[in-house]
N, C-alpha and C positions, 0 to 999 in steps of 0.2 A: 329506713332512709340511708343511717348509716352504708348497710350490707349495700346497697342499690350504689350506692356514691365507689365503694370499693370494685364492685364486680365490673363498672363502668371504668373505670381508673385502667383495672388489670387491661379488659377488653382494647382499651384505646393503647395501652404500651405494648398489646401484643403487635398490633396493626401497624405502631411505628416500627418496632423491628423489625417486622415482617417487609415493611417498604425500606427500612436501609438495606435488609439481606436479598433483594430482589432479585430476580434470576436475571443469569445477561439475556439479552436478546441477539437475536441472529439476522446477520444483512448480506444478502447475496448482490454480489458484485456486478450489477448494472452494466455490462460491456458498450451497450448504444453512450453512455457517460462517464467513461473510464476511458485514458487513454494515458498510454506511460513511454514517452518520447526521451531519447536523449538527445546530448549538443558535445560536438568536438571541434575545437578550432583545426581549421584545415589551413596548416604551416603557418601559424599566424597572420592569415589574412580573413575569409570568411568562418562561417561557423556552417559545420555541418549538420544536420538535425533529421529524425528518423524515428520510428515508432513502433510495435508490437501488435498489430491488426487484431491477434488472437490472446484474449485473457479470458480467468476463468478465475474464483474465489470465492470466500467470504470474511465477514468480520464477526465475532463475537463482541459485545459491550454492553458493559452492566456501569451505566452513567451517574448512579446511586454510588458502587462502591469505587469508580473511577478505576477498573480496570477494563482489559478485552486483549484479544487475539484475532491476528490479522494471518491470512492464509494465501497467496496469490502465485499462481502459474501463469508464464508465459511461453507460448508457442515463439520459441524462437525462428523458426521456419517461417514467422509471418511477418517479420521482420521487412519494413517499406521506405526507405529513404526516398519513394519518387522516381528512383533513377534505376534500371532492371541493369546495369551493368555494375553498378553499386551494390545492390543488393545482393549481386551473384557472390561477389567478393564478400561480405560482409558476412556469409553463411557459411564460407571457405573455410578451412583449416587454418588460415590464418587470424580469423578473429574467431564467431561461435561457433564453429564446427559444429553447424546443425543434424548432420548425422549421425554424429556419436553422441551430442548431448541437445537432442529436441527441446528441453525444457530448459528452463529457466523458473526459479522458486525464491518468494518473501516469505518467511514467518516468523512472526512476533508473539510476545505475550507481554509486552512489555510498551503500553499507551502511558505518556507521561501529561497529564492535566497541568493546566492553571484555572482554579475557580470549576466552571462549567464544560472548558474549550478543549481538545485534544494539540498540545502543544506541539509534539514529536511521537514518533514510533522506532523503536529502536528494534531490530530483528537481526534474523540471517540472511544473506544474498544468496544464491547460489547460484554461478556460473562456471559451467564450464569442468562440471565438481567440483568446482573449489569453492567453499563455505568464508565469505566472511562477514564480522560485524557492520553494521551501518545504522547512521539513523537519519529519518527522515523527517526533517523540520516540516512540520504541519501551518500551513496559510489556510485562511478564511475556514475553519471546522467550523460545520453547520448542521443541525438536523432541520425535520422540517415534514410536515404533510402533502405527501404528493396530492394536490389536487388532482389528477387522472387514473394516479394506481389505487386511490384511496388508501394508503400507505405512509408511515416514515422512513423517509430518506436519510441517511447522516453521509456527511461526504466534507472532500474538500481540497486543496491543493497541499502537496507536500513536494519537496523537493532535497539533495543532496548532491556530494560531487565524490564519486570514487576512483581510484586508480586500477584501470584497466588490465596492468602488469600486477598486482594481488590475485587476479581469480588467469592469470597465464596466457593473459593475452598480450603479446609481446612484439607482435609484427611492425614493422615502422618505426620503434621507439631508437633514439630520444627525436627522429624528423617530425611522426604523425606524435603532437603530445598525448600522453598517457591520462591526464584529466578528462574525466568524462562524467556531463550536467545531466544529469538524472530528473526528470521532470514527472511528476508521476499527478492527474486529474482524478479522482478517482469519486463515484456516486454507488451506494451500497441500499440495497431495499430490502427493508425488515420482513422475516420471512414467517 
């Protein structure tokens, strides 16, 4: 009984470490429920707002050991304000210069938790080649069983505000302000 009571002891301590050391799992970036928009006050009266039609990613997360990597491209060429003489301007040399630098890139390894929740994500930016730090304050983190994919979802809102003249985009300053609201939706399906 002894022997029986130890080999079951070992058996159930291997099984918890085995569920703390969990592998991450893998969420491809949902484009139909991702959508990454920003806001610029236009000369302090309205607010401008616009969006990236074309994204592509994933996420790694391993919700056991509360870490992951986050991975996201955007088609800056698909860049939509609504307005096609806006948008012409917008892909110009004087803001993304979508000919020379089609992309636009997140990547993180760095999800900061409270409890269960994914709080922030702290990455690289990259515009324009030019690399820099940002993090992205996380609202409502949620996973969740798609009832339709028969799948887990995790997603949620995160948000930030970067200066524009960092990654050399300099056209308009100090008239058009250099503050720019990062809004990013994002819904990731476990793969």
């Amino acid at each position: 009984m002894k022997k029986l009571s130890l080999t079951l002891l070992a058996a159930t301590a291997a099984l918890a470490a085995a569920a703390v050391h969990a592998e991450p799992a893998t969420y491809a970036i949902d484009p139909t429920h991702t959508f990454v928009t920003f806001e610029a006050q236009h000369f302090g009266t309205s607010t401008n707002r616009g969006r990236f039609d074309k994204k592509s990613g994933s996420i790694s997360l391993d919700k056991a050991a509360k870490t992951g990597k986050v991975d996201v491209t955007l088609d800056t060429d698909s860049i939509n304000t609504g307005t096609a003489p806006f948008d012409r301007h917008l892909k110009s040399k004087d803001f993304f210069n979508v000919e020379a630098f089609p992309k636009a890139t997140f990547v993180s390894d760095k999800l900061v938790f409270e409890g269960e929740k994914v709080t922030a994500v702290v990455g690289t930016l990259t515009l324009l080649g030019k690399p820099q730090t940002v993090t992205l304050k996380a609202h409502n983190f949620n996973c969740y069983q798609n009832p339709m994919l028969k799948r887990e979802v995790c997603g949620g809102d995160f948000d930030t505000t970067i200066q524009r003249s960092d990654f050399g985009m300099t056209y308009g300053l100090p008239g058009i302000p250099n503050d720019i609201h990062l809004v990013i939706q994002v819904e990731a399906v476990k793969q």
